[in-house]
N, C-alpha and C positions, 0 to 999 in steps of 0.2 A: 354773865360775862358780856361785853361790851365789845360794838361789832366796827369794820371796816367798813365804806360801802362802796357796791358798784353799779353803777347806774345801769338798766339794761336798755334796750334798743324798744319803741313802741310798739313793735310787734310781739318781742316778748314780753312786754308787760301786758300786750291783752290777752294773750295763752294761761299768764299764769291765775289772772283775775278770771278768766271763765273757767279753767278749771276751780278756784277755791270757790265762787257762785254754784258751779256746779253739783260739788261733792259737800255745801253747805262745811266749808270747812270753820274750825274752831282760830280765834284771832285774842291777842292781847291790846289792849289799846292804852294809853293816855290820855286826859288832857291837858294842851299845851299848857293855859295860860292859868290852871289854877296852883293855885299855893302848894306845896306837898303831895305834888302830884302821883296817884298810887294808880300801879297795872288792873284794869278793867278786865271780865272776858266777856267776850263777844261770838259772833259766827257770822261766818257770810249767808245770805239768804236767796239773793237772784237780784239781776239786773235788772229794773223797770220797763217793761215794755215801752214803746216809742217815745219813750224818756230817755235821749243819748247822753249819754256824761254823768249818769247816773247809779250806784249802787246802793244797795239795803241790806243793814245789820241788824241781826236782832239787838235789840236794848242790853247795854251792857250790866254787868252784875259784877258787888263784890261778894264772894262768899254767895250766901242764901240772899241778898240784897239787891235791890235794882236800885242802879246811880242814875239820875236823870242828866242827859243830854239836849243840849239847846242850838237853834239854830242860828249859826255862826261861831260856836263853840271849835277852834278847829283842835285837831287829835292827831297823836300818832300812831298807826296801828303795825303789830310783827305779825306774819303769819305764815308758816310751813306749811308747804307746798310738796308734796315727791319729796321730802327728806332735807329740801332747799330751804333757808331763811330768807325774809324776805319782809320791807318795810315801806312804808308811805307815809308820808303827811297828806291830809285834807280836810274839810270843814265839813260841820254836818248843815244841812240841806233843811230838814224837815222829820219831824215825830210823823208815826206812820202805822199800820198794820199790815200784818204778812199771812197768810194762809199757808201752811206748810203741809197739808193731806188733808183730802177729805172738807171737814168743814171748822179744823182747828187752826186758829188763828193765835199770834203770838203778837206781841208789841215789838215793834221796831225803829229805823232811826234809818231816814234816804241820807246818804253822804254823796259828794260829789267825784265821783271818777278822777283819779290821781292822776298826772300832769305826768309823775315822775316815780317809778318802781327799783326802788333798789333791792339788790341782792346782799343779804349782811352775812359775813366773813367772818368765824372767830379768830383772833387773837391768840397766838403763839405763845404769848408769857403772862405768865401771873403779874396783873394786874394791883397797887396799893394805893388805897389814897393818902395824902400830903394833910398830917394834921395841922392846926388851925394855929394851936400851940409853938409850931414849928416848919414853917413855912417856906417855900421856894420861891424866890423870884428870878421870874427871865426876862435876860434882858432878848427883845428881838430884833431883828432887823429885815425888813422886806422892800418890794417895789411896789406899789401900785400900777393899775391900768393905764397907759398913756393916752393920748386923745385919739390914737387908730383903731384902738381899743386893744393892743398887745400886750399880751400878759406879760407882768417882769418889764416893763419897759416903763414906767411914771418914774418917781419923787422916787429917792429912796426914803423910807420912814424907820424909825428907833421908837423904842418903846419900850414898858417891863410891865409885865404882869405875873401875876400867881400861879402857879400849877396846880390842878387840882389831884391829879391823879398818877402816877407814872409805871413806866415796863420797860424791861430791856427791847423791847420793839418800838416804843414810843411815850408819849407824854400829852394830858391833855388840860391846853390852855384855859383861863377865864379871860373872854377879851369882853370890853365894853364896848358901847355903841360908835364910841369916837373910833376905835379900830374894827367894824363890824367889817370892812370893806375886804379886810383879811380872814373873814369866816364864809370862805368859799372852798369846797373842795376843788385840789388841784394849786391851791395858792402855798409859794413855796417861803420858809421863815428860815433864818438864820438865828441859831439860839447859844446864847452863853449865860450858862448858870452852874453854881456851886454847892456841893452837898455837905452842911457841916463845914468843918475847917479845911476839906480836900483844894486841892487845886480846883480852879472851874474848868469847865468844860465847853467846849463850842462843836455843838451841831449841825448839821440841816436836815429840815423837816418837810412835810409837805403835806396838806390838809388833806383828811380823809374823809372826816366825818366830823358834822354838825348840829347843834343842838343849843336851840332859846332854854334861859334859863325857866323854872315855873311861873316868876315874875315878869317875866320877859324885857328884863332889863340889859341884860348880858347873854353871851352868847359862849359855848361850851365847844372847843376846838379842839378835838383830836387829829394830833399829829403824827406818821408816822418817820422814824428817823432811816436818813436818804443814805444806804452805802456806809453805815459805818466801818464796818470792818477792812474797806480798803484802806484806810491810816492808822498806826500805830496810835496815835493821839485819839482815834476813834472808837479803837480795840479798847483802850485802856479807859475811856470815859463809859462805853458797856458796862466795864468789869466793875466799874463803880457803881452805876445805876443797878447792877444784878447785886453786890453784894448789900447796898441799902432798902431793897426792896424784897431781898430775905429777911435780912432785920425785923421790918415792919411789919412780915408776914408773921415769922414767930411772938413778935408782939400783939397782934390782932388772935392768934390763935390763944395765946397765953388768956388773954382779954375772956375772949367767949368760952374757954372754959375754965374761967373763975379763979386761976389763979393769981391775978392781980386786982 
């Protein structure tokens, strides 16, 4: 399932990074920028001594398999903490060895100490993706930065792009690099699009959560949608997003157990 995020405060991102160093906790990772990109595990292993800005994983693995990691490779890594989720991007640093007791050593990978620790949230609603076959496009409409740097205060900009994914809580965009300026969490979209032959629908959203494509051509923007159900018109565009995305649900089930 696919998270929210929230950024926490740099105190609390170092509590939670010494504790997972500490308790060598277990982590999933990616890499960004390769093709098909598939979940790694990993673990945290300890902080570098008088190496500041620095952490060390063991070498990721898939299966009984070790995936080699290269330096400048950057990754995203998940990793629960006390019960909490919680994600980073960062680059790996350097191939390395680790001593973990005594006089055993494991292979490892120094990575750079994260800027920025989010806490990820699950999601309220069943989640479908938008086949390829049958497609959504939105149209949006936002503001850009103006020159005092105020959010909401530039150009207003139009634009349509694809949806890749949708939920009665929200919807997540494909924007390209020409709209990259709008994949910032906190950036707010006005959206109008239509399901099938229904009426369309107009939203507003507001970025949550971000993500480069494997190619890192495009950029993957989940939105969540802002107050619907204070309008009538708002209620009623829900009620359509929940009833096509049961559809899809029993079609995707039908799928994976072989009845179609």
């Amino acid at each position: 399932m696919q998270t929210y995020d929230r950024t926490l405060s740099p105190a609390i991102r170092d509590k939670v990074l010494v504790r997972a160093s500490e308790r060598n906790t277990a982590m999933e990772l990616s890499v960004v920028a390769r093709r098909g990109a598939i979940s790694l595990k990993s673990r945290f292993l300890r902080t570098v001594a008088g190496e500041k800005g620095t952490l060390v994983i063991e070498a990721p693995t898939r299966g009984a398999h070790a995936v080699a990691l290269y330096p400048g490779d950057k990754i995203d890594v998940v990793v629960i903490v006390e019960g909490e989720r919680y994600g980073f991007r960062t680059s790996v640093r350097s191939r390395a060895r680790a001593r973990l007791s005594g006089r055993v050593e494991v292979s490892a990978v120094t990575i750079d100490y994260p800027a920025v620790l989010n806490q990820l949230q699950r999601r309220r609603y069943y989640r479908v993706k938008i086949p390829a076959l049958d497609p959504i496009p939105v149209g949006c409409t936002g503001r850009t930065v103006d020159a005092s740097g105020k959010k909401d205060g530039g150009e207003l900009v139009r634009f349509t792009v694809p949806a890749i994914d949708m939920s009665a809580g929200g919807i997540c965009l494909r924007l390209s690099k020409e709209h990259s300026h709008f994949a910032r969490p906190g950036m707010r979209l006005a959206m109008l699009f239509a399901i099938k032959s229904a009426p369309k629908m107009r939203l507003l959203g507001v970025v949550r959560h971000v993500r480069q494509t494997p190619d890192g051509k495009d950029w993957l923007v989940g939105l969540e949608f802002l107050d619907p159900a204070k309008t009538l018109a708002g209620r009623r565009a829900v009620d359509r997003i929940m009833r096509y995305v049961t559809r899809r649900q029993r079609e995707e089930l039908k799928k994976k157990s072989g009845l179609e």
